[in-house]
Phi, psi and omega in degrees: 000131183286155170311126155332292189315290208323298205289336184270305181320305182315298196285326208276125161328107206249165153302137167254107181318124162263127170248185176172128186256135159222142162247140136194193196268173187269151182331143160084322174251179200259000186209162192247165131293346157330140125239165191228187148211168200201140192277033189291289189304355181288149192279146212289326165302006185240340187269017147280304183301267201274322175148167181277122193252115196226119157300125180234125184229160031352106156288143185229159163105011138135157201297323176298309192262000160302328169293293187282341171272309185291323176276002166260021154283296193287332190289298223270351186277013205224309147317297166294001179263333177265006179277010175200096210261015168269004219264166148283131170325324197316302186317316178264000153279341180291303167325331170275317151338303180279354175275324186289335180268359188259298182337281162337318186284302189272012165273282187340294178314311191278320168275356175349310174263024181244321223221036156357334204234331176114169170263084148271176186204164165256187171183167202170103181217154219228146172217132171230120139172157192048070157074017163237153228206132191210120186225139168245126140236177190202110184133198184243000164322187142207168180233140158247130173265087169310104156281128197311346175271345167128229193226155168211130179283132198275290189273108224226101210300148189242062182228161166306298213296314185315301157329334185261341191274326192315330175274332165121020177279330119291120198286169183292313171300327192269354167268347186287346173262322199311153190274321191284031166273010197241019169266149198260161138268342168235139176187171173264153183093004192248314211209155179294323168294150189216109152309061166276096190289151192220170195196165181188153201193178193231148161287096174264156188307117159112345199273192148068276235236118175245155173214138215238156147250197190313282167356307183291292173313314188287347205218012142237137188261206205273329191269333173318286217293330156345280165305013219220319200232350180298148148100320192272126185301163210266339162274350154263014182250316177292304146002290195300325198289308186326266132356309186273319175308288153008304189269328205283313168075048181315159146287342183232158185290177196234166167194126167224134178230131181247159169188149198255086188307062185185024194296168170316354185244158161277067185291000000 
């Protein structure tokens, strides 16, 4: 049963995270495998319970059904996270992960002959609140934090190549070229168990918190991306973002959802 305290802490007004996205498809195509999803419509009491919960997917198995894998990631995962607002946060995102990837499994069985290849995604969802910053992933997504002091990556990529530099078979520069950075090692949709990693960490008035996919990351680097966003309010570090993505034309899509755990508004 929760502590008084707990349950009062749960009723007190929290800070509402100002976000802001930008997407867009990879060079050449007309649609993204991106989704992103964002808790506005979730009711302001559960997002005082566990906290504003915000999604980044990248889809895999080809555009159509890559499309349709990431967005029944950010849907079921954003759904099942607020559906029991007594759980520890940890739990119930890791819980939702593994449902969305349960999700996954059984569209695949029913599509088999649309979807051949199976349905995945990646994934990288991020929960804020009162200065705590709680992040999961699965994939080659990422979560960064920005600090008035610079950036720090969050998150550690689940591809070969990453796996080869952990070991030390690779260097940074030689996994940032290496063909196995775009091989996933994780994902959601391939086997019923799931790996989920989680990290957690505390926030101040001025950082933060972008989640990326590969598209994004490949075509701005840390310091770009630094310069893009120190200083701005998130709609103009998306802009700023835009603006660049534009001249630069990634290969693959992109999505960057920036957000200021500390936003201007009150919830």
């Amino acid at each position: 049963m929760p502590s008084a305290v707990g349950a009062l802490r749960a009723l007190l007004p929290g800070p509402v995270p100002a976000v802001a996205v930008y997407g867009c498809p990879g060079h050449g195509s007309l649609s993204s495998q991106d989704q992103w999803a964002l808790p506005d419509a979730v009711p302001r009491r559960l997002r005082r319970a566990l906290g504003h919960l915000y999604v980044v997917a990248d889809g895999m198995g080809g555009l159509a059904a890559g499309s349709q894998a990431s967005a029944m990631v950010v849907s079921t995962l954003l759904e099942a996270f607020y559906d029991d607002a007594r759980r520890e946060r940890d739990l119930a995102l890791e819980s939702a992960i593994v449902l969305a990837n349960a999700a996954l499994l059984r569209q695949a069985e029913r599509l088999v002959e649309e979807a051949p290849q199976g349905l995945g995604s990646t994934v990288v969802a991020a929960v804020l609140r009162a200065g705590d910053a709680l992040v999961a992933h699965v994939g080659d997504s990422r979560a960064y934090h920005f600090t008035p002091d610079g950036v720090h990556r969050r998150t550690a990529d689940h591809t070969l190549a990453a796996e080869l530099q952990r070991r030390g078979t690779l260097s940074a520069e030689e996994a940032a070229r290496h063909p196995g950075r775009r091989q996933v090692t994780r994902a959601l949709g391939r086997a019923a168990g799931v790996d989920v990693e989680l990290v957690r960490w505390r926030v101040n008035a001025g950082d933060r918190l972008l989640l990326l996919t590969d598209g994004a990351y490949e075509s701005l680097d840390d310091d770009e991306l630094w310069r893009l966003v120190r200083r701005r309010r998130v709609e103009a570090a998306a802009r700023n973002i835009e603006e660049l993505l534009a001249r630069r034309q990634p290969e693959d899509d992109a999505t960057v959802l920036i957000a200021d755990p500390f936003g201007p508004r009150r919830g």
